[in-house]
N, C-alpha and C positions, 0 to 999 in steps of 0.2 A: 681273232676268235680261235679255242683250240677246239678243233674236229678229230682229234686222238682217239677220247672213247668208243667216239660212234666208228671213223673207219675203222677199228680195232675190232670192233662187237661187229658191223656188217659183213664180216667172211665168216660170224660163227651164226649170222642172222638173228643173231639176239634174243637164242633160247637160253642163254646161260645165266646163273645168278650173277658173276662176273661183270658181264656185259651189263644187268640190270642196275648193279652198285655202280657201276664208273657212271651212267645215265643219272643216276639219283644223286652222287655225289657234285658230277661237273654242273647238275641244272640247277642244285643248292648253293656251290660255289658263284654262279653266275647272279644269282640273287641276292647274297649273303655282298658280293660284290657294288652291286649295285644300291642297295642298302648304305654299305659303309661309307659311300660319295655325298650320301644324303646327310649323315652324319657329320662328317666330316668337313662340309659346306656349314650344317647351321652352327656346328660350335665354331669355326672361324669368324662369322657374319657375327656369333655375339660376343669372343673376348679375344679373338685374333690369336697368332699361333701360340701366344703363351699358354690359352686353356687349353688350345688344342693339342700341346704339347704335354701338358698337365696331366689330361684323361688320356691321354695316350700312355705317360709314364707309370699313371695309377693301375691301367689294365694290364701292363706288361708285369708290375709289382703283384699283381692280384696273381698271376700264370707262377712268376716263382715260388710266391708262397704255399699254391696248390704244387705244385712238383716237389718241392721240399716235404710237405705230407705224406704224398703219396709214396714217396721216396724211405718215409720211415716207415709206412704203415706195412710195404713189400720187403723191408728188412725184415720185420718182428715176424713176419709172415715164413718168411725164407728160416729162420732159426726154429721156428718151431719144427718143419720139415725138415731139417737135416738131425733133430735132436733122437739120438739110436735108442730106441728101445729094448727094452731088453727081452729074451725070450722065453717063456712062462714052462 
C-alpha cells in the first residue's frame, strides 16, 4: 500500500489543497483499483483471456483515438493563437 500522500500532507497537516488532491486522487485510485479486479475476474470467468484481451485492446483503441482528437483539436487551436494581427 502506498502511504506517500498522507506522510507527504502530515508535515503540512493537511491544510493544503495539495495534500486534499493527492487524498482524493490515491482513495479513487485505490477503488478504481479494486473495481478493475472485479472486471477483470468476470470477463475471464465468461470467454477466458481472449475477451479479456479483446476489451482490453478495444479500450486502449478507444484512448488512441481520443488523443488523436484531442491532438488535432489543440493544433487548430494553437494556429489560431499564433495568427498576427494586424494593427488598426
Amino acid at each position: 500500500m502506498d502511504f506517500g500522500p498522507w506522510l507527504f500532507c502530515s508535515s503540512w497537516r493537511g491544510t493544503t489543497s495539495v495534500c486534499r488532491a493527492a487524498r482524493i486522487l490515491s482513495c479513487g485510485a485505490y477503488s478504481l483499483s479494486g473495481a478493475a479486479v472485479s472486471i477483470i475476474a468476470f470477463l475471464h470467468g465468461r470467454g477466458g483471456f481472449g475477451l479479456l484481451l479483446g476489451v482490453t485492446a478495444a479500450i486502449a483503441l478507444g484512448f488512441v483515438f481520443a488523443t488523436a482528437v484531442i491532438a488535432v483539436l489543440v493544433n487548430g487551436t494553437e494556429k489560431e493563437r499564433m495568427r498576427v494581427v494586424p494593427a488598426e
